[in-house]
Structure formats: C-alpha cells, structure tokens
N, C-alpha and C positions, 0 to 999 in steps of 0.2 A: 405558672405558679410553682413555687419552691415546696418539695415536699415535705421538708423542715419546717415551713410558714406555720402548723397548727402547735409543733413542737417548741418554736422559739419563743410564739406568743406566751406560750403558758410555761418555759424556764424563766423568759423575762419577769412574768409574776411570782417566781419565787417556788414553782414545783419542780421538784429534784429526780421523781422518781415513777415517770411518764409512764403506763402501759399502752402499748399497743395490743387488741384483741381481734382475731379474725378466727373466721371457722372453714372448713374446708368438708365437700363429703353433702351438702343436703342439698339433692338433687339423685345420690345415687340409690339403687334399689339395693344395694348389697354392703355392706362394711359399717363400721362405725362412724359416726361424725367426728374428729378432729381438731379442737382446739387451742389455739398456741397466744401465749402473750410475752411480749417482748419490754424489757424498759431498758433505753441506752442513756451511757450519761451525759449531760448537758453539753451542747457543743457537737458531739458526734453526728457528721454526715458520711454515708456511705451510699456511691456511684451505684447506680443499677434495681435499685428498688423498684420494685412496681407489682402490680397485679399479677399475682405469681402463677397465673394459668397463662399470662402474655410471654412467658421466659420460657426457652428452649432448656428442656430438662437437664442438661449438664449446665449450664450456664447458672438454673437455680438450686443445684447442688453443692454449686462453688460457694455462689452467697449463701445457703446455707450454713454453710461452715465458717464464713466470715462473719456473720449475724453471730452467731454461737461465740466466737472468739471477741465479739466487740461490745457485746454484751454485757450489760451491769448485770441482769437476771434474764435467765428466759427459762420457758417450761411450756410441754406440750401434753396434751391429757385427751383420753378419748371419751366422748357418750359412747354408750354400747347399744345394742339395739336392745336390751330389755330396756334401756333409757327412753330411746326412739319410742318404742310400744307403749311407753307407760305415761309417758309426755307432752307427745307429737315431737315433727320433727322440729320444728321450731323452736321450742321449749325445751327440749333437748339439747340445742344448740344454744342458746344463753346460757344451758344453765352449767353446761361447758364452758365455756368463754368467764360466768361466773366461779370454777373453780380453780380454773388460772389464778385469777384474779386475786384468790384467796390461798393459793398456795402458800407454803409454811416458807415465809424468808422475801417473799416477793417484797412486801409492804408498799405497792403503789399510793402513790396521794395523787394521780389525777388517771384517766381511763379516757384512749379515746378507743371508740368502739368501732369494727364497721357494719354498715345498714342505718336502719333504722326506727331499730328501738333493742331495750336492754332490759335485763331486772332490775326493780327497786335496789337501791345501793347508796349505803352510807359512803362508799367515797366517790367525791365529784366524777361529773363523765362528760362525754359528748358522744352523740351517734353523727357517722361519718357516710352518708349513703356513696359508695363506690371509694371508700376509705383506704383502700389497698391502694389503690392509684392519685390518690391525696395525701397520706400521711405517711411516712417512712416507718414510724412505729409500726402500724397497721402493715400496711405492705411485709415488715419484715414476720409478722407474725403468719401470715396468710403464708410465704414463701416457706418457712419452718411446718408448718402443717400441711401441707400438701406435700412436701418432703417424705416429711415422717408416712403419712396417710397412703402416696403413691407407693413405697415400698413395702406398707404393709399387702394391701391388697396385691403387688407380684409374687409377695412369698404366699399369699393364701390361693393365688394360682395354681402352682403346685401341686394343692392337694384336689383343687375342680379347675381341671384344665378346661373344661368344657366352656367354661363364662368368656374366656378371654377376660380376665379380669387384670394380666398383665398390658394391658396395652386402654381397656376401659375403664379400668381401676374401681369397677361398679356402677358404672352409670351406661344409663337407658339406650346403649346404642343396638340396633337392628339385629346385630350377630351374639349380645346378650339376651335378648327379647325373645330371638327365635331359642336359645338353647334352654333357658327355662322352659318355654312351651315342649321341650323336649325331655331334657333329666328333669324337670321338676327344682322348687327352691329348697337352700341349704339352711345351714341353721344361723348362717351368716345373711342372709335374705331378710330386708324388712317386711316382715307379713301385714303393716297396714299400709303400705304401697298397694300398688294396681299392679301386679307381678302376672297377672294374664296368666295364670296355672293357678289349679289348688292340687297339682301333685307334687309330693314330698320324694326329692332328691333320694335313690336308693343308696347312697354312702353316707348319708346324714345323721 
C-alpha cells in the first residue's frame, strides 16, 4: 500500500490542507510528550517515510529537515509533565496532538491522526492505528517529533548523567530503572508512573 493512498483519497475530494499528527514520548518515565503535525501540499511524495523509531537516527535527521523544507506548515509542541500529572498520559497526548492542530496559521481542513482515538473536533479526522507506517502525513510528523524530543532529552543528559537519558531518551530501560532506585526522580520524572523510588533526586 502507497503511503500517499489515505492523502490522495482525500486531495481527490477537494482537501488542500491535510494534517498529519503523531506523538512521541508516552511510554517514557521522564521528559515531556512530543507532538508534531505536518500538512504538505497536494501531490507531494517523499522516499523514506515511515515509523520513525524504524529509521536509523541520522537517516531521520536528514528527513527531518526535508520534511521541514517540503512542508506547507509544520510545528512541534510539547505536553509537560504538569500536563502528564494533570491529565493522564493519554489525555495529555491528544491534547498535544490537539494543539498542533490549532496552532495560529496551521488552518487544517482534514486530520489524520495516529492510534486510535482523538478529541472531539470540529475539523474532520480519521484515526490511523499504526498511522506512521500508513500515511506519510503521519509518519512525517512522528519523524519531527521524536527529532525534536530525542534531542531534547541528550541535552537534559547533561545536567543527570546518571539516567542515561542520552542514549534512552527516558524510557524504562534496566540502566534507567536501576539509577532512579539509586539518585532518586528528578523534577523531569513523571510522578504518576511506577518510578520504583519515592526518593527525590538530591540536585532537584
């Protein structure tokens, strides 16, 4: 299947200004969630899209920056964890995906989403379960957010080397797992996660 196939159907019916939304981040214990929406204009296909945790990190750097250049609109925006805390992480993550969406200039008239399910929304949508590897829209947005989102967390490396957070970028692997249970979470750490500590990082 053509990853264009969900994109062409709906230029053929006369929408100009397609977004793609994907979210990146809800799975990790530590960073914000991530969300990026992309609209290209009619016609536009570009080689290499896909589920941008399948692309070797320089490879989705490159598209990154091709996505950006080929782009009618795109924009990336993060939930924060007061979001996450206040929300769930779920709800947090739509409602990112929903501020895309609504950003000043975007003006989408159709949304395909990926998952499945979205917020109430007066402009048309469709949810795309594994959308990043179905729709190039989506794919490109997924690939923009995990961009932006991996390089946030190696700069917040830096300051708690301790996580390995450049290389797990915040997520639950064994060598993060064990060093919370050791410094304790940061103020970057989602506290309604299962964090296995209730000690508070002594740089925090």
């Amino acid at each position: 299947m053509s990853r264009t196939e969900f994109e062409e159907q709906l230029w053929s019916e006369g929408f100009q200004r397609i977004m793609g939304l994907d979210e990146v981040g809800r799975g990790c214990l530590a960073g914000p969630v991530v969300a990026a929406g992309v609209i290209f204009k009619p016609g536009t296909e570009i080689e290499g899209i896909r589920d941008s945790k399948t692309i070797p990190e320089h490879e989705r750097e490159q598209l990154a920056e091709l996505i950006q250049e080929k782009a009618l609109f795109w924009t990336v925006l993060e939930g924060s964890i007061q979001e996450i805390e206040q929300l769930n992480i779920l709800w947090a993550s739509l409602a990112t995906m929903q501020k895309c969406a609504e950003t000043k200039g975007a003006d989408p008239d159709y949304l395909l989403v990926d998952g499945n399910r979205y917020v109430t929304s007066l402009i048309p949508y469709t949810c795309l379960v594994k959308g990043d590897d179905r729709s190039m829209s989506i794919g490109a947005a997924s690939i923009l957010a995990k961009v932006y989102r991996d390089s946030l967390m190696k700069e917040l490396s830096g300051k708690y080397p301790e996580f390995g957070w450049e290389t797990n970028v915040g997520y639950p692997t064994p060598h993060h797992k064990k060093a919370l249970k050791e410094y304790g979470f940061t103020k970057y750490h989602r506290l309604g996660f299962s964090l296995g500590t209730e000690k508070k990082y002594s740089k925090s």
